[in-house]
ZAMARGU-4260 file (C-alpha; in steps of 0.2 Angstrom, whole numbers, plus 5000, padded with zeros to 4 digits):
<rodrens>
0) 5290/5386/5376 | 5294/5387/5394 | 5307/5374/5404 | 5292/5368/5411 | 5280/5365/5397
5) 5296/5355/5386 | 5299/5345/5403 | 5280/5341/5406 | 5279/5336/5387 | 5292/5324/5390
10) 5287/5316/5405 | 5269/5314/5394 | 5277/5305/5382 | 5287/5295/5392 | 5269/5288/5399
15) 5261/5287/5384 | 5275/5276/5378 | 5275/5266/5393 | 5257/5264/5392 | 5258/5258/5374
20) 5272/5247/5379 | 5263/5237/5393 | 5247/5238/5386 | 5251/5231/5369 | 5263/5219/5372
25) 5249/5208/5382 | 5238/5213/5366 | 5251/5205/5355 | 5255/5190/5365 | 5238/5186/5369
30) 5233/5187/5348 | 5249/5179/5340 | 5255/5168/5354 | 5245/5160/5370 | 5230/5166/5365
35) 5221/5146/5362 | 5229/5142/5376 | 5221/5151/5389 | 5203/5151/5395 | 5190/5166/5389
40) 5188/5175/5408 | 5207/5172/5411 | 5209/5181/5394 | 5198/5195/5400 | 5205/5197/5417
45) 5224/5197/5410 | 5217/5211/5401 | 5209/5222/5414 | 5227/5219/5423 | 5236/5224/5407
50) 5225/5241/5408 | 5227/5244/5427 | 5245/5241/5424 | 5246/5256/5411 | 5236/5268/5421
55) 5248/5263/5439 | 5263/5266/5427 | 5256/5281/5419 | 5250/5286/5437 | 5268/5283/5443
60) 5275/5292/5429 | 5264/5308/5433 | 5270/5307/5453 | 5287/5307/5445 | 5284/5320/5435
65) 5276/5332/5449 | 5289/5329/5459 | 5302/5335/5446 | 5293/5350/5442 | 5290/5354/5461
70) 5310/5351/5465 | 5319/5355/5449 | 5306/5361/5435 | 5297/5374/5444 | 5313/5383/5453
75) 5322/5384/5437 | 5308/5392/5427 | 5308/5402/5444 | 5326/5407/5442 | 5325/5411/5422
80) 5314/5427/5426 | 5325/5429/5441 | 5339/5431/5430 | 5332/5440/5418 | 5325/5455/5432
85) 5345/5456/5438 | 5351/5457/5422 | 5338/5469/5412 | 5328/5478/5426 | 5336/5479/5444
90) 5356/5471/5447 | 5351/5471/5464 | 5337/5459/5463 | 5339/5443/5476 | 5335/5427/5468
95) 5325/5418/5481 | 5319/5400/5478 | 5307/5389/5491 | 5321/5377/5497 | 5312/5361/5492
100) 5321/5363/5476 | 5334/5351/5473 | 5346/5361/5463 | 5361/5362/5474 | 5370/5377/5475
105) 5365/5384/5457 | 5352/5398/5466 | 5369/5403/5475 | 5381/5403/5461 | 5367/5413/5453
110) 5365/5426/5468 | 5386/5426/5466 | 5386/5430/5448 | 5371/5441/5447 | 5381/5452/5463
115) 5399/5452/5453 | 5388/5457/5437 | 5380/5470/5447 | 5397/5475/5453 | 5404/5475/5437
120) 5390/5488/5431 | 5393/5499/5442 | 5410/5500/5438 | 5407/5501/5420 | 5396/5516/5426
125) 5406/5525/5437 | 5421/5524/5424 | 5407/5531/5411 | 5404/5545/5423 | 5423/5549/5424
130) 5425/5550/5406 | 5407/5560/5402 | 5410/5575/5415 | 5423/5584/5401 | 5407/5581/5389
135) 5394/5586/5403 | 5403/5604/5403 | 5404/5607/5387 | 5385/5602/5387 | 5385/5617/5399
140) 5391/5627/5390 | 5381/5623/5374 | 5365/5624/5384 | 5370/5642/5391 | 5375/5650/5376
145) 5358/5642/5368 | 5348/5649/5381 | 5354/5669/5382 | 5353/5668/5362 | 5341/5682/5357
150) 5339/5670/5342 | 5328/5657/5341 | 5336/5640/5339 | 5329/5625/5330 | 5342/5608/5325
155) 5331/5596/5313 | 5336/5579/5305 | 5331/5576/5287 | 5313/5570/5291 | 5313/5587/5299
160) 5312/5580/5318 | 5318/5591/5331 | 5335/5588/5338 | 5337/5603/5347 | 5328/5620/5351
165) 5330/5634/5364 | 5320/5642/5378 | 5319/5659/5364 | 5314/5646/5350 | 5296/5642/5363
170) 5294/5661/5365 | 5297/5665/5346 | 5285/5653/5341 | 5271/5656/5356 | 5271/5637/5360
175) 5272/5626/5373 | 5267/5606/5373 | 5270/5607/5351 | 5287/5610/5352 | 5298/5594/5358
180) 5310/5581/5353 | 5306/5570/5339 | 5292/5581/5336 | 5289/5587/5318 | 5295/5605/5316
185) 5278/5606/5303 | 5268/5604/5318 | 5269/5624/5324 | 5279/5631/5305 | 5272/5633/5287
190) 5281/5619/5279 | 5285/5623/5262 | 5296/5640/5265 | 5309/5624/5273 | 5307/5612/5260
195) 5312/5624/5248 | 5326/5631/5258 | 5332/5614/5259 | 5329/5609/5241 | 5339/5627/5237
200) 5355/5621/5249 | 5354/5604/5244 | 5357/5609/5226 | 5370/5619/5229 | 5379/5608/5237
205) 5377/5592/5225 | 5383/5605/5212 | 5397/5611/5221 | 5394/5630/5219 | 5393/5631/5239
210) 5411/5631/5236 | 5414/5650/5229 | 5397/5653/5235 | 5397/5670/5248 | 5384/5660/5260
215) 5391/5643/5261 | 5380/5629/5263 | 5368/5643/5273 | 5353/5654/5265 | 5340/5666/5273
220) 5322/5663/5271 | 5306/5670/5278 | 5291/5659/5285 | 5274/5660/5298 | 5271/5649/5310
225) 5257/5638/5307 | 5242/5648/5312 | 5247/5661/5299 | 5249/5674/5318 | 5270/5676/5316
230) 5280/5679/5303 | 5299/5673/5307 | 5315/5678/5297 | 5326/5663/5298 | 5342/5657/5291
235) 5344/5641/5287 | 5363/5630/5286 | 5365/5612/5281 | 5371/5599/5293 | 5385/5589/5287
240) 5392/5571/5292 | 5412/5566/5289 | 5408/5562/5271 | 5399/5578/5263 | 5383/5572/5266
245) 5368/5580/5273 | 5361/5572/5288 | 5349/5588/5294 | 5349/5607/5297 | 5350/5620/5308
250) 5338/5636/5307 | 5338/5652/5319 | 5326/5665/5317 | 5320/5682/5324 | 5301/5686/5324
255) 5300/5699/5312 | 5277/5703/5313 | 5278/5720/5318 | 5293/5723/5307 | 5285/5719/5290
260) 5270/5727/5296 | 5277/5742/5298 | 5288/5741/5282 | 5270/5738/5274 | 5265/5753/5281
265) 5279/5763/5276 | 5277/5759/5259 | 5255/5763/5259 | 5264/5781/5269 | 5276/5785/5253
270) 5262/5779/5239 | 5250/5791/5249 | 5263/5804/5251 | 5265/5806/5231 | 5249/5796/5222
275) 5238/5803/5235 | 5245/5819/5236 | 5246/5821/5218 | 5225/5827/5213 | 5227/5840/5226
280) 5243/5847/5220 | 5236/5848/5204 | 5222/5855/5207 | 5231/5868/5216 | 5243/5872/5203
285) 5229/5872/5188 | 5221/5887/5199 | 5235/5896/5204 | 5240/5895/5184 | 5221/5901/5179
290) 5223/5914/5191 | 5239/5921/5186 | 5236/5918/5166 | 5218/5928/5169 | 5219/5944/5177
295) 5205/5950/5173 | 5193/5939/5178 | 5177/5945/5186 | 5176/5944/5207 | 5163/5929/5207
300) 5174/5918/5194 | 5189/5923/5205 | 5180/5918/5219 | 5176/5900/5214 | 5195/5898/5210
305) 5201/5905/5227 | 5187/5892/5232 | 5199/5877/5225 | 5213/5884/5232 | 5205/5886/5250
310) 5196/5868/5249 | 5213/5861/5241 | 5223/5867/5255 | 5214/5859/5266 | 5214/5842/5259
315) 5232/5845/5260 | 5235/5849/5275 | 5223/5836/5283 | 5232/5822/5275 | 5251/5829/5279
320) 5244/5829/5297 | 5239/5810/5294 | 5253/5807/5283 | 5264/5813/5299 | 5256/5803/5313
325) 5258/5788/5304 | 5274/5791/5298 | 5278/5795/5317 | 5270/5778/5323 | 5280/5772/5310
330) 5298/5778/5317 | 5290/5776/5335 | 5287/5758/5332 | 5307/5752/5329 | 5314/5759/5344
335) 5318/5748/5355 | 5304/5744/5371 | 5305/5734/5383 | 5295/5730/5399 | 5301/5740/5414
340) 5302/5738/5434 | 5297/5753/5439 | 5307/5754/5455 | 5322/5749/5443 | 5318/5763/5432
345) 5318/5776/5447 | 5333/5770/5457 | 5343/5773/5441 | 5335/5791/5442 | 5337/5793/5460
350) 5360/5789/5458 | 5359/5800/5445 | 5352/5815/5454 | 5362/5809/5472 | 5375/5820/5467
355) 5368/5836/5466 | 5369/5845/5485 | 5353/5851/5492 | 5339/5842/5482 | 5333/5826/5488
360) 5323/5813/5477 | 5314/5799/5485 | 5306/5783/5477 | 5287/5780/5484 | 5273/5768/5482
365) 5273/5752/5477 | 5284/5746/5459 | 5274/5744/5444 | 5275/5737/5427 | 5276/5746/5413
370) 5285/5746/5393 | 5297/5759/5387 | 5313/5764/5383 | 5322/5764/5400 | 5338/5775/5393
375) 5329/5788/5385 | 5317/5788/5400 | 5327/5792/5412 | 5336/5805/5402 | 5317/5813/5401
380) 5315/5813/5418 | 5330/5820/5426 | 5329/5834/5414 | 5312/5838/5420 | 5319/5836/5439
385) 5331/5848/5436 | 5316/5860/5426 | 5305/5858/5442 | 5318/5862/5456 | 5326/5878/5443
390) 5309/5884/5441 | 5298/5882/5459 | 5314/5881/5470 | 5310/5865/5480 | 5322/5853/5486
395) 5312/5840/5489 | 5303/5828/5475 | 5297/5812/5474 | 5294/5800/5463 | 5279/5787/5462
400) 5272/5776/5449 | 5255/5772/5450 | 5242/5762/5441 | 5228/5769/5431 | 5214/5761/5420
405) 5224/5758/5404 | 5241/5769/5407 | 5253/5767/5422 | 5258/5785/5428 | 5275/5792/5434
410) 5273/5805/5444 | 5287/5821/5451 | 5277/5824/5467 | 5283/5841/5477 | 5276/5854/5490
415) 5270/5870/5481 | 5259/5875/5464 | 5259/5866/5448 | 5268/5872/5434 | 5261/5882/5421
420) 5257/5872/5402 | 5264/5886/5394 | 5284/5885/5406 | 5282/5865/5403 | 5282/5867/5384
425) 5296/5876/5382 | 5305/5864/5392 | 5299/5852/5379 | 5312/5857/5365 | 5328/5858/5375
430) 5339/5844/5367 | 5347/5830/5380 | 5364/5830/5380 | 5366/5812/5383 | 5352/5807/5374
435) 5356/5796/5359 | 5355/5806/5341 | 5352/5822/5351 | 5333/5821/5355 | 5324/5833/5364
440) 5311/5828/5378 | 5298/5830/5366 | 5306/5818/5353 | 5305/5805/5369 | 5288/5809/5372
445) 5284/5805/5350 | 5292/5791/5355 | 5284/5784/5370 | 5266/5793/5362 | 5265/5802/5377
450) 5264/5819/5385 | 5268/5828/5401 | 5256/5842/5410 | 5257/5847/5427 | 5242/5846/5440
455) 5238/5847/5459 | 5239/5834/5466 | 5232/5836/5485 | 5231/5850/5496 | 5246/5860/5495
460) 5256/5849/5484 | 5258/5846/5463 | 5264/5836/5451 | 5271/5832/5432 | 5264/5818/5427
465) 5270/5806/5413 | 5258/5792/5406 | 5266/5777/5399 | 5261/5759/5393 | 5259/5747/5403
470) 5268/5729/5400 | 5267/5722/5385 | 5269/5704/5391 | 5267/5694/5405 | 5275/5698/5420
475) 5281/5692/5437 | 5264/5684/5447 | 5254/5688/5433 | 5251/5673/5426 | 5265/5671/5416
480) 5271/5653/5409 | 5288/5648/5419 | 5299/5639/5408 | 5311/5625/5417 | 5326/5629/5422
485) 5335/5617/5413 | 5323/5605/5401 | 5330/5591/5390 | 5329/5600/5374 | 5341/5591/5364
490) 5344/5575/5356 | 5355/5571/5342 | 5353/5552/5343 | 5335/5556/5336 | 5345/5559/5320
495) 5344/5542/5315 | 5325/5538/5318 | 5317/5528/5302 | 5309/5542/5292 | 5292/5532/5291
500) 5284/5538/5305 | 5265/5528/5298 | 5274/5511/5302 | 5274/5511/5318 | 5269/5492/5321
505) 5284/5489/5313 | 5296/5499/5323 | 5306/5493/5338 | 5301/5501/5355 | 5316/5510/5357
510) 5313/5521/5341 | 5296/5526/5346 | 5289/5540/5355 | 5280/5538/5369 | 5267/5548/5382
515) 5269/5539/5400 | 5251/5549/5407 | 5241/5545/5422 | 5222/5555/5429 | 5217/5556/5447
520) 5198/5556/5447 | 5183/5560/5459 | 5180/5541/5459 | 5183/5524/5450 | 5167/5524/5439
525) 5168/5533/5424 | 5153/5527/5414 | 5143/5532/5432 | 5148/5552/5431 | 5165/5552/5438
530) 5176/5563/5431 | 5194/5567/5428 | 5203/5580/5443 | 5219/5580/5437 | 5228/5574/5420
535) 5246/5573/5421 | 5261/5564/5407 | 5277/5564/5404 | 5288/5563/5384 | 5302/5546/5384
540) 5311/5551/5368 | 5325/5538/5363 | 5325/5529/5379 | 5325/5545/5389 | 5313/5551/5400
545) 5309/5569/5395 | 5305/5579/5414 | 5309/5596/5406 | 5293/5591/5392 | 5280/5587/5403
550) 5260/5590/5404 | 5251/5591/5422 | 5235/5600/5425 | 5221/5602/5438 | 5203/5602/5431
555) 5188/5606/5437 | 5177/5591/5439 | 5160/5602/5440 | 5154/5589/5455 | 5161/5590/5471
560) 5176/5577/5475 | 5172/5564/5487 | 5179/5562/5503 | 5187/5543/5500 | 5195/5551/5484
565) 5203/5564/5493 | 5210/5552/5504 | 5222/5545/5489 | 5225/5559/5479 | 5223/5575/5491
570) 5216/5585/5480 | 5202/5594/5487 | 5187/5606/5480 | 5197/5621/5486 | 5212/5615/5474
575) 5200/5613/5459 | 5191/5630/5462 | 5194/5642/5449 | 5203/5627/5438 | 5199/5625/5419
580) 5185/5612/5415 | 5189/5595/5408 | 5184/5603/5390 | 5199/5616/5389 | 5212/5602/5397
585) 5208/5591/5386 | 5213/5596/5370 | 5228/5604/5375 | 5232/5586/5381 | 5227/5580/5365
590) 5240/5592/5357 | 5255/5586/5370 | 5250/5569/5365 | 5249/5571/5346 | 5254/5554/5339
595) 5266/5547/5352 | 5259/5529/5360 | 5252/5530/5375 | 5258/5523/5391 | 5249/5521/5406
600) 5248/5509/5422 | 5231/5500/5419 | 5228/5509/5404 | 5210/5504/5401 | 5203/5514/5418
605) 5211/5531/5412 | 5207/5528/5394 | 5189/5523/5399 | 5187/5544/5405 | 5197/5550/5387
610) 5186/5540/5376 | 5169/5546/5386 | 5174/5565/5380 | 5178/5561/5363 | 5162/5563/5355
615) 5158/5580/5365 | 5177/5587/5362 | 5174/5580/5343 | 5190/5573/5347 | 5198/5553/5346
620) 5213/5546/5352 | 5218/5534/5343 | 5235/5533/5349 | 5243/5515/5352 | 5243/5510/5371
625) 5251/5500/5380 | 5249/5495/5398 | 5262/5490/5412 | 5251/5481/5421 | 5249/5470/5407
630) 5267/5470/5403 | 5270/5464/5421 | 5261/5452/5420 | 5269/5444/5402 | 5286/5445/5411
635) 5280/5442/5429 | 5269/5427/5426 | 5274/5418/5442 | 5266/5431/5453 | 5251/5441/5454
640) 5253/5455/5463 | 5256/5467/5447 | 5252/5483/5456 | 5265/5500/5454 | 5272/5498/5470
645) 5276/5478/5467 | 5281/5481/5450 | 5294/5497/5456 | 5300/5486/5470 | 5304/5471/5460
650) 5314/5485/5447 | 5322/5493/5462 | 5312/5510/5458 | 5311/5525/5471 | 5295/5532/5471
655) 5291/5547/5475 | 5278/5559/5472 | 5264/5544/5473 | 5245/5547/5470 | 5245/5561/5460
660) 5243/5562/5441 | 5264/5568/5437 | 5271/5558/5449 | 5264/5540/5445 | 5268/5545/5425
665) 5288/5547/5431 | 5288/5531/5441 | 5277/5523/5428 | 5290/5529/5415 | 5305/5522/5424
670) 5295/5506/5426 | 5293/5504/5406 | 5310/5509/5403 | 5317/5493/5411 | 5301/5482/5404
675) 5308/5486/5387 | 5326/5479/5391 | 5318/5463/5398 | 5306/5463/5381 | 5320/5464/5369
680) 5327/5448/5380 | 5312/5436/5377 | 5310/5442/5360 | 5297/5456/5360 | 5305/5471/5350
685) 5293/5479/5341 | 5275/5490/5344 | 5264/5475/5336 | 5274/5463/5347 | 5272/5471/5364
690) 5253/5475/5358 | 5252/5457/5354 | 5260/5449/5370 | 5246/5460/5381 | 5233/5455/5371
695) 5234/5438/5374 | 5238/5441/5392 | 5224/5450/5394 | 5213/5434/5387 | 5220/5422/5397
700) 5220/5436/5414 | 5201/5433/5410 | 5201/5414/5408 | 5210/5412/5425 | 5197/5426/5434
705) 5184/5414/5432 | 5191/5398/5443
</rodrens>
């Protein structure tokens, strides 16, 4: 109970006494003592003056009362919450009290003591920062190395929550909003490969045989992701504390799809190459031996056996021509590609052919992209420069890339007549000097699967053109994902979350996961066809506040936005044009969300739009949510301005970024963050707590609406 409810109870009871007192003592003197002698209407008058009495003094008592609630009650209530914002929420917080109190200099002591406390933390903090910057390098360090691994990193705890992964663990694993902290790695890899990779080490250790074991405590495994697309080659090592025992694991892996697809291959190539080679041969050798055991056979039985061998030899040779284009895609297929710049490409060409007096190469046109080997590319074309200038005596070429409908080509572009096939050919076989395992151009050409021919080009000039591939993945301005920089993607603390992630009732607030989100929409009636324009949220693992795993999206609302919307948010029709549609958002945010508890500032209004697509998405959030507005308003019942700016001044929050989606999640975030220290200090530690404390703040919000 509150200062002010035990004081008012008292001062309750003090009057009822009294009232009991003065009212019953007449009673009693009246029936055991004077009562014969004293007339009836003086008996009755003495008793509407014993009642009067009572009701003055209970009267008397309740002015007393007010008084003390108004001077002393009310300012230290007042001063409680006071002190509990500047020690759990904002140090900075004045504690500022009407001064009809009559408490004496306590409100100043308090303004002293909260000022030296904030002092103190900020020395507490700036010592912290001292001693953490050795650690914050060596964090450097780890995050650098982790990020130019051409591995794929991935730290898990024994419930097999992440506690670490790298940018090339994203790109391996073609995710984006699946893969975070205290995130289940199940949720984008095939579980059982791990489990028994875990059971395997785990044995081994209890039985000691990682001891003279060759691996360790480590073991390779193979595994897909989830959608059955990649197939990873991983290594898995146990994670041990001070005392042997296994607190989690460590796992890098390689995408290895195209490499057992082409070992596959490789092994239907050699089962063609002898079981499906083998009828043919046969029949071929049974005719030849028919042939050479019967000499004399007559010319039309002849015939019919030179018949075999002539349709046998074909067959034959049909499939060795199969046998070695695949078998060619096969070798083709493990050399190492890589998307190209093409101006990087040709500048390397360009140095290399600046030495040679008299024969100028110039880069033209504009840079394309495009996959290849670039060593053995350049190797190619200089050989070919040098072909062209020996063989038409130029001493001018330039080089251009261009784009075509599905090749990108790069073109030697000089004054004078093409070069004949024929010349070009034999150019093909020459080995490269400084190409690797002495290939020749055409052996670079296999590889690519490309050829070169020469053409005109325009009037009076030619050129040798060579087709490439263009990018295989996304490149620069063309749509391609940008990772951030620097993301918050580790977490070690996480180790020691409960493994029973169903009880999260029961779980304090700090173990939990939570999405802080917020939408900006075309309006504030969503039940009237407003819809959603943008959709933003933000991950708080541990305590910490995720920026790096973050979800903002525009979407289209398929109705033009308001002008009085725009007006808050800024988002205009031009901005949404060309957006994806609430339906595609959605369940993308449905999967950054998975089962976190949801967070948001008047929760009710942005859930109102998720639950009016659920039926049409064939989707439910049934996420536990939890409202600041509401929480406000349990630790802030004194006031009732519980908007985001009120509530960020009171906690000392910057805000920034203001009406729109990502920026009211990060202030909304900081803003719960400091409501769960002032929870845990009145008591309210857990999920069913918090859920509890709104929902009975939210009945009597009602009952005080209606006077």
């Amino acid at each position: 109970m509150s200062i002010r409810l035990v004081i008012a109870l008292c001062f309750a009871g003090i009057a009822l006494a009294a009232a009991v007192v003065v009212f019953g003592s007449g009673e009693w003197l009246l029936a055991d003592r004077i009562a014969d002698a004293i007339p009836e209407k003086t008996a009755a008058a003495l008793a509407v003056y014993r009642l009067g009495a009572a009701l003055v003094l209970v009267l008397l008592i309740s002015v007393a009362w007010a008084g003390f609630d108004h001077a002393i009650a009310a300012p230290l209530a007042r001063l409680v919450r006071d002190i509990r914002t500047a020690t759990h929420a904002n140090p900075d917080h004045k504690i500022e009290i009407a001064e009809t109190h009559i408490l004496g200099d306590l409100p100043q002591a308090v303004n002293a003591m909260a000022a030296e406390l904030s002092r103190a933390r900020r020395d507490v903090h700036d010592a912290i920062a001292q001693a953490t910057r050795d650690i914050e390098k060596q964090k450097g360090h780890l995050e650098a190395i982790l990020r130019d691994l051409s591995e794929g990193v991935v730290i898990c705890n024994l419930n097999h929550q992440i506690l670490l992964y790298n940018h090339r663990a994203l790109t391996l694993l073609h995710v984006a909003g699946e893969l975070g902290l205290g995130r289940s790695l199940f949720t984008v890899m095939n579980r059982q490969p791990f489990l028994h990779t875990l059971e395997r080490l785990s044995n081994r250790l209890s039985e000691q045989r990682h001891k003279d074991h060759g691996e360790g405590l480590s073991t390779n495994f193979v595994s897909t992701t989830t959608d059955g697309r990649y197939t990873l080659e991983g290594r898995m090592s146990l994670i041990l504390d001070r005392d042997d025992r296994v607190t989690g694991y460590i796992t890098t892996f390689e995408d290895k799809t195209h490499y057992l697809a082409a070992l596959g291959k490789r092994d239907r190539l050699l089962s063609k190459a002898t079981e499906g080679l083998r009828g043919s041969v046969a029949n071929l050798r049974a005719a030849a031996e028919t042939l050479n055991t019967h000499r004399g056979m007559t010319v039309a039985e002849r015939g019919a056996f030179d018949k075999v061998i002539f349709d046998e030899s074909n067959v034959l040779s049909g499939m060795l021509e199969n046998l070695t284009s695949e078998y060619r895609d096969v070798m083709t297929a493990h050399w190492p590609m890589n998307d190209i710049y093409s101006a990087n490409l040709l500048n390397g060409v360009v140095r290399r052919m600046a030495g040679k007096k008299g024969f100028d190469v110039v880069m033209t046109g504009l840079p394309q992209w495009l996959h290849g080997d670039s060593h053995t590319l350049v190797e190619l074309l200089e050989h070919v420069l040098d072909k062209v200038r020996e063989h038409t005596g130029t001493t001018s070429i330039d080089l251009e890339a261009s784009p075509g409908e599905r090749r990108v080509y790069l073109d030697l572009i000089w004054k004078g007549s093409p070069v004949p096939a024929a010349v070009l050919d034999r150019w093909m076989d020459v080995q490269l000097k400084d190409a690797l395992g002495g290939l020749t151009a055409r052996d670079i050409l296999e590889l690519h699967k490309t050829e070169l021919w020469s053409q005109s080009l325009r009037a009076e000039f030619a050129c040798v053109r060579l087709p490439l591939s263009p990018a295989a993945g996304e490149t620069p301005g063309k749509g391609a994902r940008s990772l951030p920089s620097r993301p918050e993607f580790y977490d070690f603390d996480i180790s020691g979350l409960p493994a029973d992630l169903e009880q999260n009732g029961e779980r304090s607030l700090r173990s939990l996961t939570f999405v802080v989100f917020d939408t900006e929409t075309t309006g504030l009636k969503p039940s009237e066809g407003d819809e959603i324009i943008s959709i933003a949220g933000v991950r708080i693992v541990n305590g910490r506040i995720l920026t790096g795993e973050s979800f903002s999206e525009i979407v289209h609302p398929g109705r033009p936005i308001p002008p009085d919307s725009i007006f808050f948010h800024g988002i205009t029709d031009e901005m949404v044009a060309g957006k994806p549609p609430i339906e595609a958002a959605l369940p993308r945010f449905k999967e950054f969300v998975a089962d976190s508890v949801l967070v948001a500032h008047n929760a009710a209004f942005d859930m109102k739009f998720l639950k009016l697509k659920e039926e049409s998405l064939n989707m439910v959030f049934d996420n536990a949510v939890l409202d600041t507005l509401l929480l406000s308003a349990v630790l802030h019942d004194e006031t009732t301005d519980h908007s985001l700016d009120a509530i960020a001044e009171r906690f000392g929050i910057e805000i920034e970024g203001r009406h729109t989606a990502l920026g009211d999640s990060l202030v909304t975030a900081g803003i719960f963050l400091r409501m769960v220290d002032m929870l845990e200090a009145i008591g309210i530690r857990t999920l069913d707590q918090a859920v509890e404390a709104s929902n009975k703040m939210v009945k009597i919000r009602a009952l005080q609406a209606r006077f």
